[in-house]
MARVEXKOL-682512 format. One record per residue (C-alpha): residue number from 0; x, y, z. Coordinates in pm, whole numbers, plus 50000, padded with zeros to 5 digits. Example, Ala and Ser with C-alpha at 12.3 -4.5 7.8 and 13.67 -1.06 7.14 Angstrom:
% residues 2
{site 0 {51230 49550 50780}},
{site 1 {51367 49894 50714}},
//
This chain:
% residues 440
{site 0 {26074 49391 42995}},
{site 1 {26435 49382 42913}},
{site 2 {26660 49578 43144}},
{site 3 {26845 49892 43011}},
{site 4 {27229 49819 42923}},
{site 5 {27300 50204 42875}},
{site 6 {27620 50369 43038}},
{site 7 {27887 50647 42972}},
{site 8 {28187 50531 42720}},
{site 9 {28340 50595 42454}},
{site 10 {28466 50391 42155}},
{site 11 {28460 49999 42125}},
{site 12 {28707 49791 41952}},
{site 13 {28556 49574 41657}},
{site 14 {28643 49246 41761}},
{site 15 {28457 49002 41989}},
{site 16 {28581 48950 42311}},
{site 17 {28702 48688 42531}},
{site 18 {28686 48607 42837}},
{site 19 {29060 48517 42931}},
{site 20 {29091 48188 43072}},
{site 21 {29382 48003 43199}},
{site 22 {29757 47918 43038}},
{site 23 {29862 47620 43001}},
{site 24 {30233 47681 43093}},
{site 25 {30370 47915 43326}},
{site 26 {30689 48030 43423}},
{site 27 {30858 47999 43793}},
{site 28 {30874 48369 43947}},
{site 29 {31176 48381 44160}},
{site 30 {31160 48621 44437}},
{site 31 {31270 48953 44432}},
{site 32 {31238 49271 44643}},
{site 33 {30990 49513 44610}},
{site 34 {31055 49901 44511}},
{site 35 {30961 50164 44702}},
{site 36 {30736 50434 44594}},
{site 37 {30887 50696 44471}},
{site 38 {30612 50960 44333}},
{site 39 {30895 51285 44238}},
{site 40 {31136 51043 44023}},
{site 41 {30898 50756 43870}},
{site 42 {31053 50741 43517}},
{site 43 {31372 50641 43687}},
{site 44 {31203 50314 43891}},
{site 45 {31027 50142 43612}},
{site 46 {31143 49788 43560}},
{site 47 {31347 49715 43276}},
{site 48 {31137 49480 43134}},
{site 49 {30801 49746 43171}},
{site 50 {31092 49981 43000}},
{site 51 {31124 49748 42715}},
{site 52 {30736 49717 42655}},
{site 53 {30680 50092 42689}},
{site 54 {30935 50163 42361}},
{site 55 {30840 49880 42174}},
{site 56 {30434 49904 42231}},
{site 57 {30396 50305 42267}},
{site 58 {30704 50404 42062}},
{site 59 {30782 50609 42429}},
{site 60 {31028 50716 42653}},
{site 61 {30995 50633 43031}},
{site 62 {31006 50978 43110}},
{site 63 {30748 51019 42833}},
{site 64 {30523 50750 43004}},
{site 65 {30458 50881 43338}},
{site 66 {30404 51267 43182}},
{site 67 {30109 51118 42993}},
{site 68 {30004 50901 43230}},
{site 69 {29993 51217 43486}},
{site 70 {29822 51423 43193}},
{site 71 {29568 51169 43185}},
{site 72 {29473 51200 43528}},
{site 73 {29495 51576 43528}},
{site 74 {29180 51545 43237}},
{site 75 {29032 51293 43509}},
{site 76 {29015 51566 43729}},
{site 77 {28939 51844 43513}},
{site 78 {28627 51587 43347}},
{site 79 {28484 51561 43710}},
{site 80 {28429 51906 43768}},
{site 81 {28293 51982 43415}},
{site 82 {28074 51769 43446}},
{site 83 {27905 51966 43688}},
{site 84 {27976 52282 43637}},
{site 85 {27938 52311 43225}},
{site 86 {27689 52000 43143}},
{site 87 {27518 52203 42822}},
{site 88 {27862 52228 42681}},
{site 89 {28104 51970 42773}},
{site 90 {28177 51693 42576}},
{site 91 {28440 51513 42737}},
{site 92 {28790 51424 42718}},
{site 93 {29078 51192 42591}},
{site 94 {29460 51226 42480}},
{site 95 {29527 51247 42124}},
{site 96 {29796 51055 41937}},
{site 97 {30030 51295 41990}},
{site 98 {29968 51284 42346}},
{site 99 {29800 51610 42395}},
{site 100 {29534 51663 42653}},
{site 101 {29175 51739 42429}},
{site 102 {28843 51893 42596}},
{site 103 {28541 51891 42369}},
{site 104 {28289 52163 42405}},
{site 105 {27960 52168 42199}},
{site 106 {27748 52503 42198}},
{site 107 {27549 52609 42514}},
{site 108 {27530 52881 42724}},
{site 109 {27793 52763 42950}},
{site 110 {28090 52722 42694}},
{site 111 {28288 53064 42699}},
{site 112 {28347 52909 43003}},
{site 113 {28434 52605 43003}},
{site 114 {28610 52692 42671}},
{site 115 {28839 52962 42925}},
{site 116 {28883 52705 43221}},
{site 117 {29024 52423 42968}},
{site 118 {29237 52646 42812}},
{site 119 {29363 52762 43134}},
{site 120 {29457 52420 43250}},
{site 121 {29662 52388 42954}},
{site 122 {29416 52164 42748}},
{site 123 {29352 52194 42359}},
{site 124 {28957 52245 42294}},
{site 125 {28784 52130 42013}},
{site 126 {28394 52248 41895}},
{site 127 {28161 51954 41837}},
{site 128 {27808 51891 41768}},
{site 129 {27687 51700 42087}},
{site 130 {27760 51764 42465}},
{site 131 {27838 51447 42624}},
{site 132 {27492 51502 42839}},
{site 133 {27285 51494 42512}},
{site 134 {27454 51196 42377}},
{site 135 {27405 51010 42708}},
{site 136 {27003 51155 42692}},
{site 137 {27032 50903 42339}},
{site 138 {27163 50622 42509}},
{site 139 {26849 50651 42734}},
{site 140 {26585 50743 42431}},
{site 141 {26785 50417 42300}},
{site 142 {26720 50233 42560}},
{site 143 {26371 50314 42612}},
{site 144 {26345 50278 42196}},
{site 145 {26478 49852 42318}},
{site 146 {26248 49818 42560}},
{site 147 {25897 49843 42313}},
{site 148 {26069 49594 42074}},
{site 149 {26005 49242 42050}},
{site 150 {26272 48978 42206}},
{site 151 {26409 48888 41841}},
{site 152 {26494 49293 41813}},
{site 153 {26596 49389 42144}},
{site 154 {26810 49095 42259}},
{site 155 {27052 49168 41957}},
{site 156 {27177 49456 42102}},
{site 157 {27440 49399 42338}},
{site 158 {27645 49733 42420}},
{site 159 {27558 50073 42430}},
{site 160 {27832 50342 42498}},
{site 161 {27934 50715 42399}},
{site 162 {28193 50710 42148}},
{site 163 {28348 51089 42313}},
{site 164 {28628 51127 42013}},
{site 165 {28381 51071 41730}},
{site 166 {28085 51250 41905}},
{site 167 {27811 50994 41841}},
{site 168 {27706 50608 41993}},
{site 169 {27837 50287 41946}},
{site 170 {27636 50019 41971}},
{site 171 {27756 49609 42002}},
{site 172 {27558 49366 41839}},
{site 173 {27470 49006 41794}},
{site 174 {27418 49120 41404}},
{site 175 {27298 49394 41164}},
{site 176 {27039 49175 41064}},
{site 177 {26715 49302 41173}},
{site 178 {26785 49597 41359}},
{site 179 {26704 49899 41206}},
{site 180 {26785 50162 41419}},
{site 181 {26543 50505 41462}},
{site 182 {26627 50767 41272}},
{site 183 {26763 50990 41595}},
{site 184 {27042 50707 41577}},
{site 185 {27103 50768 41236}},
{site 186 {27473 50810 41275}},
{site 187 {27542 50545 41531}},
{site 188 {27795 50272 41437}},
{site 189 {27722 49865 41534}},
{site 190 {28039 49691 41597}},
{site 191 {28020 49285 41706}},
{site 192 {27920 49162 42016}},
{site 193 {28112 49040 42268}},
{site 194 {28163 48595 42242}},
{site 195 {28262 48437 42595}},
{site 196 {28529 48206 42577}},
{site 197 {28466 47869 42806}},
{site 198 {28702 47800 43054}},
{site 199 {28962 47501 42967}},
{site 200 {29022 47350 43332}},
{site 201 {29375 47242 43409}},
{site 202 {29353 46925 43559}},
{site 203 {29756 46896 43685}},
{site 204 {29690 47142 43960}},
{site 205 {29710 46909 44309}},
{site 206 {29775 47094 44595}},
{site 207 {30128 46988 44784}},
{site 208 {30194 47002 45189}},
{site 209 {30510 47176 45271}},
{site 210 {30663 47439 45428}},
{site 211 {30578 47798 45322}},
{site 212 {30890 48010 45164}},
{site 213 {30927 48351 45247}},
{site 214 {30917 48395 44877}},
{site 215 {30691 48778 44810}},
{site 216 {30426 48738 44566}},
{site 217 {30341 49035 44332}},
{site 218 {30096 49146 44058}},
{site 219 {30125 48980 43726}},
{site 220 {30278 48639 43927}},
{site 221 {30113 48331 43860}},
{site 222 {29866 48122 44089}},
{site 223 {29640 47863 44050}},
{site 224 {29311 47845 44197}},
{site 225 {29119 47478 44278}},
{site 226 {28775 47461 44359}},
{site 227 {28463 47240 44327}},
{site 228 {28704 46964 44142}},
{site 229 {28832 47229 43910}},
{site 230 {29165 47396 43872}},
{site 231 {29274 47736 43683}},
{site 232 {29578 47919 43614}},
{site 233 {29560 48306 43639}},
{site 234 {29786 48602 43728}},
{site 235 {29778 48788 44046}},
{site 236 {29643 49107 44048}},
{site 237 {29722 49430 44298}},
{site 238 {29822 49338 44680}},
{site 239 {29590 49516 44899}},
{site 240 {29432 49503 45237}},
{site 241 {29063 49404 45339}},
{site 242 {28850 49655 45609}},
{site 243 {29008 49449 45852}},
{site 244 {29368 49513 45756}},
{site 245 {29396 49145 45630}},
{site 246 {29665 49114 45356}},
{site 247 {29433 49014 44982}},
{site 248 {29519 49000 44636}},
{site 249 {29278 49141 44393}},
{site 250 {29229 48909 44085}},
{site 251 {28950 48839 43881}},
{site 252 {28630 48708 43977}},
{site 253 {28632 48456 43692}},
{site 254 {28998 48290 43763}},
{site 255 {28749 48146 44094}},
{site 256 {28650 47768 43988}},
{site 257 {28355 47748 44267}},
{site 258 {28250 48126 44276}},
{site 259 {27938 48030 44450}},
{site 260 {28144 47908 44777}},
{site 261 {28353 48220 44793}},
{site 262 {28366 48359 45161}},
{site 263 {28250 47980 45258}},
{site 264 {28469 47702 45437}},
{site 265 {28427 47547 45064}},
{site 266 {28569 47844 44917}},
{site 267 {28828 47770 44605}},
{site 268 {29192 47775 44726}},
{site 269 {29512 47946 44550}},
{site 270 {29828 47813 44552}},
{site 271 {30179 47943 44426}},
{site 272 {30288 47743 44101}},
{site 273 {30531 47506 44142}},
{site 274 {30860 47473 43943}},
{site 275 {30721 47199 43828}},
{site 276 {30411 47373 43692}},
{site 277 {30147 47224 43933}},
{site 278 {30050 47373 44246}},
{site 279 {30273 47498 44497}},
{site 280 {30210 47569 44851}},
{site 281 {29867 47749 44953}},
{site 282 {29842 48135 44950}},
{site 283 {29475 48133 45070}},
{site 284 {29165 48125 44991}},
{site 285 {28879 48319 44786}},
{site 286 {28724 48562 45012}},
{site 287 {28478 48771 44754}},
{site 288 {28384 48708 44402}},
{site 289 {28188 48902 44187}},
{site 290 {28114 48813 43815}},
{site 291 {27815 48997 43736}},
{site 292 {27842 49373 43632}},
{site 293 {28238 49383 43755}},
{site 294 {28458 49074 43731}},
{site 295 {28683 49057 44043}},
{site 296 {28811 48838 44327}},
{site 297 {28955 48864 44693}},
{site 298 {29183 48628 44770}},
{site 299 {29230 48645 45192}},
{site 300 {29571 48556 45265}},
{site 301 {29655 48194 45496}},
{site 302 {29816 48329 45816}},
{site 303 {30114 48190 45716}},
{site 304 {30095 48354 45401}},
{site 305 {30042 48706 45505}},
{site 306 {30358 48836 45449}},
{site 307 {30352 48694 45135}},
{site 308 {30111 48966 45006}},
{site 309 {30271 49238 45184}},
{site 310 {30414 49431 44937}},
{site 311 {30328 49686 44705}},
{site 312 {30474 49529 44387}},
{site 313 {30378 49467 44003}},
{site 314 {30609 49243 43763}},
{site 315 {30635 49020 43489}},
{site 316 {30691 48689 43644}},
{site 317 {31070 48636 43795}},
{site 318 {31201 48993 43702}},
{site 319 {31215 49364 43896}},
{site 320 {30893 49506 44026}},
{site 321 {30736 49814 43992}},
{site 322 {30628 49985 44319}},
{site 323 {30243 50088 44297}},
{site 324 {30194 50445 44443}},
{site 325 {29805 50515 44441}},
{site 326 {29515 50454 44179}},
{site 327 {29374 50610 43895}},
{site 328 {29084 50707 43652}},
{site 329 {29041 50489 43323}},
{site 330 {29086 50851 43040}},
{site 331 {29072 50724 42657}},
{site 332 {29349 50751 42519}},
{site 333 {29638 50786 42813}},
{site 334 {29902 50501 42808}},
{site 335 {29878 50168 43024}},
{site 336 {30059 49876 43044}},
{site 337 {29949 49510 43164}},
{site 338 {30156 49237 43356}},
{site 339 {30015 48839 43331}},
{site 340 {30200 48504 43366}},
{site 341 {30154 48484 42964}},
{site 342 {30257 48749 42821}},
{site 343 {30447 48935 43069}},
{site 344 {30393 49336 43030}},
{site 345 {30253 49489 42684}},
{site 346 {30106 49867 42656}},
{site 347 {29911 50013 42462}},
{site 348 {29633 50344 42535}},
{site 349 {29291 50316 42693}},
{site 350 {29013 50300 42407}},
{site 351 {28693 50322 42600}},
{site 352 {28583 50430 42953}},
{site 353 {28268 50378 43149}},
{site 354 {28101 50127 42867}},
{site 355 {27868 49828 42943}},
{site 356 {27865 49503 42764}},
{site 357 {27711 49190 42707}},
{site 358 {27949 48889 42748}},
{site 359 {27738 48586 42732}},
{site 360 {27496 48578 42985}},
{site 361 {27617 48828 43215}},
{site 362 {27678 49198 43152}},
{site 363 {27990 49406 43250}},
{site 364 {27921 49753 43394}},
{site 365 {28163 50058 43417}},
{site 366 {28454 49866 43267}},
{site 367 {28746 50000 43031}},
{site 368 {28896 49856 42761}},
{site 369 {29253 49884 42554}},
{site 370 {29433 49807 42248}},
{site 371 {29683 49581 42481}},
{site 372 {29690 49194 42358}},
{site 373 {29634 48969 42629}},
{site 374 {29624 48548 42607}},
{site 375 {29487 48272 42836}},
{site 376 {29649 48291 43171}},
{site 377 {29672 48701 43200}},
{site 378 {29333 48677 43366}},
{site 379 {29299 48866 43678}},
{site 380 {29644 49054 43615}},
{site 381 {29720 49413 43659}},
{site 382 {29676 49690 43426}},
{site 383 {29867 50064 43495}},
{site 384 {29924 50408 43414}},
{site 385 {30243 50550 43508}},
{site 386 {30286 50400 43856}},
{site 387 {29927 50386 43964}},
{site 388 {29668 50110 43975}},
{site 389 {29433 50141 43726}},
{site 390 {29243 49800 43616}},
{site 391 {29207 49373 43637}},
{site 392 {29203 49200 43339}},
{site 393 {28928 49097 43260}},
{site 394 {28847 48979 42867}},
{site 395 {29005 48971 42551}},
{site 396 {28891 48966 42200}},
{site 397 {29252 48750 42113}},
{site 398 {29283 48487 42371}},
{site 399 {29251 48196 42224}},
{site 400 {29569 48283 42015}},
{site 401 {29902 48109 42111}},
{site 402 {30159 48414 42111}},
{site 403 {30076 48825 42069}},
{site 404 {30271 48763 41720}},
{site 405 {29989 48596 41567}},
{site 406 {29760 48783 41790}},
{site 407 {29851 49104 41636}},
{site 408 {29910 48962 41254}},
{site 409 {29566 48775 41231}},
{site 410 {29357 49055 41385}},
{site 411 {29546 49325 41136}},
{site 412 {29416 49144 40852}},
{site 413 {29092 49121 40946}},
{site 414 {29099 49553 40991}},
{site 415 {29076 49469 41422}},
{site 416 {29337 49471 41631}},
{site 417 {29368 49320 42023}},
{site 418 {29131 49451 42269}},
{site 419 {29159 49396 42672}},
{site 420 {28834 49467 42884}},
{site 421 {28919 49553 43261}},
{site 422 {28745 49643 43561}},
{site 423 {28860 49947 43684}},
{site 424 {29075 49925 44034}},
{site 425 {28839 50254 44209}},
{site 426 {28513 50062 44118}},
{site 427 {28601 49736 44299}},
{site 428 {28764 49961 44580}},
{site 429 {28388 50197 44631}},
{site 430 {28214 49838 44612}},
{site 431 {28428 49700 44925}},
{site 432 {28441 49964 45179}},
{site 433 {28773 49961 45400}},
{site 434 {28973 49772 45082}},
{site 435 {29292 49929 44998}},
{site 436 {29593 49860 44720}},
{site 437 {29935 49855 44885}},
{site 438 {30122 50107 44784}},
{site 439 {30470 50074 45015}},
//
């Protein structure tokens, strides 16, 4: 009996995705001081290089930025509660292009209601067919629908998610051929399945004895990780701190070589990148990794290390950070922006929340995913909204491109464009009780 892939979400991206694996050049981060939080004036402490990406990827101003990024959050909040108090009528939510805050409402008893409370919160509301409850009831009929077909039938379908903007289900698949759908998923679209990429192991990565620098490491730095004969370059993902007040770094679970030894004395090691390119001195060593259902890493800090990790930072490699101040909800449609050792920071707007999909032989639960291009080596880097932790990279449909340029050009022809699949930063935090991101 096949197990059912069904969760909330809303639309998928066309292309086939990727899972990121390691660069094969990376850039020497030079040290440099974290900010300080500062939640009243956070347009005015964004990095001039996040600055850049924000007006050339989102056409915005900072200022412009964090109010959507905030709006987002607001819907968060807003989609919560609705949830349970108006489930015959709501529909869910998601920022236009304009950058207006949308609530859907379908009929049901409940909807002067929650038509009055959006309204009052500011929101635009717009009528559709389905509440986001009876499209979620399809996903299950769906599901069940799977389960009485034969292997060659049911195996094709990959994905299942809510599509909130468009009102109806998305489905990924292996191929059209041979699925013919019931006629209660009449409307549903099929995009492509999700293709893993295999990793391509960097064999120049030796660890080196030496002294330790006092050198910070922050999100988006590069590290490489050695295990079980095997070395990988990745990014650094959100400083944090374990139940135990240990200083970690979460990164993703698949930038671990030996993921099996993880929280063993064999556990894969991570190392600062030399000038050089090879591996620098040791950072620590992989405390947690988790690859099925949500792709992320611990990475417990040496005790030499520890103040290493101690900071609350995000950067592209070498320039000004950005000071983290909390975390936040995955809402289609609000802006983000991604540091990596690759491609530094891009932005783009969140395109799906809540989905499941099939990457190989594993699935991917709860995860988000954006219209942000992302290459080999951006792996386990970290994805925001306005100041706040939101996501680890995770997948990509363009990684095995060289540069974003013909990323972006090669994908537009074929009617795609870039998609990057994350974990979301709250899931990996309710799966590890007592874990915390830094944020001063």
């Amino acid at each position: 009996m096949r197990s059912s892939i069904a969760r909330r979400a809303a639309v998928f991206g066309s292309a086939a995705l990727l899972i990121l694996g390691p660069a094969t050049t990376i850039a020497h981060a030079e040290p440099v001081e974290p900010v300080e939080p500062q939640v009243s004036d956070q347009a005015a402490k964004l990095p001039a290089e996040l600055v850049d990406a924000i007006q050339r990827d989102l056409k915005l101003s900072p200022d412009q930025y964090v109010e959507q990024s905030e709006l987002g959050q607001k819907l968060a909040e807003f989609a919560k509660i609705a949830r349970m108090q108006y489930p015959d009528a709501f529909a869910g939510t998601w920022l236009d292009e304009a950058g207006k805050a949308v609530v859907a409402l379908a009929d049901g008893d409940d909807k002067p209601a929650a038509r009055k409370a959006a309204e009052d919160a500011g929101f635009t509301v717009t009528d559709v067919a389905q509440s986001e409850k009876d499209l979620h009831d399809q996903a299950d009929k769906l599901n069940g629908w799977l389960d009485t077909q034969p292997p060659a039938v049911a195996d094709i379908v990959r994905g299942i998610a809510v599509d909130i903007v468009h009102n109806n289900l998305v489905l990924r698949a292996d191929t059209n051929a041979g699925l013919q759908l019931p006629d209660f998923l009449s409307g549903a679209r099929i995009v492509p399945a999700p293709v893993p990429q295999s990793h391509t192991p960097s064999t120049d990565l030796k660890p080196i004895s030496g002294p330790l620098s006092g050198d910070s490491l922050l999100g988006g730095d590069a590290y490489g990780a050695i295990g079980g004969d095997t070395g990988l370059r990745c990014s650094l993902g959100f400083n944090g701190t374990d139940g135990s007040g240990n200083p970690v770094n979460i990164t993703a679970g698949h930038c671990d070589p030996n993921r099996a030894a993880a929280g063993t004395p064999g556990a894969s090691e991570a190392f600062t990148i030399a000038p050089d390119g090879g591996a620098g001195p040791r950072i620590g060593t992989f405390a947690k990794t988790q690859l099925q259902n949500h792709d992320y890493a611990l990475i417990r800090a040496d005790d030499g290390a520890r103040h290493r990790l101690e900071n609350n930072g995000v950067r592209v490699p070498g320039a000004a950070p950005l000071g983290i101040t909390g975390t936040a909800e995955p809402v289609v449609g609000a802006p983000v922006c991604k540091s990596g050792l690759t491609t530094g920071f891009n932005c783009g707007v969140v395109t799906a929340a809540n989905q499941t999909v099939s990457v190989g032989d594993r699935s991917l639960s709860n995860g988000f995913s954006t219209n942000i291009c992302a290459l080999q080596g951006d792996s386990g880097g970290t994805i925001v909204t306005g100041t706040q932790a939101l996501g680890i990279s995770s997948a990509s449909n363009v990684g095995q491109y060289p540069l974003c340029e013909v990323a972006n050009f090669v994908t537009f022809i074929l009617g795609e464009g870039p998609e990057l699949y994350a974990t979301p930063i709250n899931t990996i935090l309710g799966e590890n009780p007592g874990l915390k991101v830094r944020t001063s």
